[in-house]
C-alpha angles and dihedrals in degrees: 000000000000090000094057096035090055104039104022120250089262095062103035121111119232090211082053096049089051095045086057091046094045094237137104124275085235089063094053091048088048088051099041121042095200140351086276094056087049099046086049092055092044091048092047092057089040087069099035086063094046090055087052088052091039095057094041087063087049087062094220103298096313089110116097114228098279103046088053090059102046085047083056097053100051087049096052096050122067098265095144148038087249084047100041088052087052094050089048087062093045093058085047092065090035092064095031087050098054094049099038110040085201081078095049100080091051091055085048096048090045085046090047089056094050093046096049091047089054084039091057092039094061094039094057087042090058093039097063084043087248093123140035126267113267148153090271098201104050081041093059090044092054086059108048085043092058095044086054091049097047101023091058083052090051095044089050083047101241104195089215080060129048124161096273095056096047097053088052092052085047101055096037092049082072115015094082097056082036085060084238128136118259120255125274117270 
């Protein structure tokens, strides 16, 4: 994952990448087939890490539904070098994807995963009357779709948006639908 985060999948070396794991380059090739099946399988531990590290800021349920939400949405921006990494990766399949449609159900079902876990977020929200009634699935779509707009900007380090900022777009884009206070100024 560092190697291709930090070099692209395209200019990564497969000897390097066994050198890091401590394993043969014939063992990645047996393992991977090509660069793609290897840039899935990054990118799905990528974000089998992130949801670790997801669930560990929820803090195990104890978050109202706010909280929860702000929680997702820090975890779902490059806020940190983890997450940056993370992000990196994303962008990979993001470019890979657009030109190779073989990619492109591996960035939907990602994309699936992310939506059902904001899904499940607002409709638990709404069900303990904590937020406001709304179509739960456009709602989560318009979040996922914010976090990639302004989290892209934060991760190429756009001075008019810095992290701050974004989390804050991001938040007011939907409080106020959420029936959730904006965020502070």
């Amino acid at each position: 994952m560092r190697l291709i985060a930090r070099e692209g999948i395209d200019n990564v070396r497969i000897a390097r990448i066994a050198t890091e794991a401590g394993v043969s380059a014939g063992l990645v090739h047996y393992h991977f087939a090509s660069r793609d099946a290897l840039l899935e399988e990054a990118i799905e531990h990528s974000y089998e890490r992130a949801g670790d590290m997801r669930l560990a800021a929820l803090g195990e349920g104890r978050a109202d539904a706010a909280q929860r939400l702000k929680a997702m949405i820090d975890q779902c921006l490059p806020s940190d070098p983890g997450l940056r990494e993370d992000w990196v990766l994303w962008v990979e399949l993001w470019l890979r994807g657009a030109r190779d449609p073989a990619l492109r159900p591996v960035a939907a079902r990602l994309y699936a995963r992310l939506h059902e876990w904001f899904a499940e977020a607002i409709a638990d929200g709404i069900a303990d009357g904590q937020l406001r009634e709304c179509d739960v699935d456009r709602m989560a779509d318009r979040l996922l779709a914010l976090l990639d707009g302004y989290g892209i900007r934060v991760l190429t380090e756009d001075p008019r948006m810095p992290l701050e900022r974004a989390r804050a777009e991001v938040w007011d884009s939907v409080a106020g639908e959420l029936g959730l206070p904006a965020a502070a100024a």
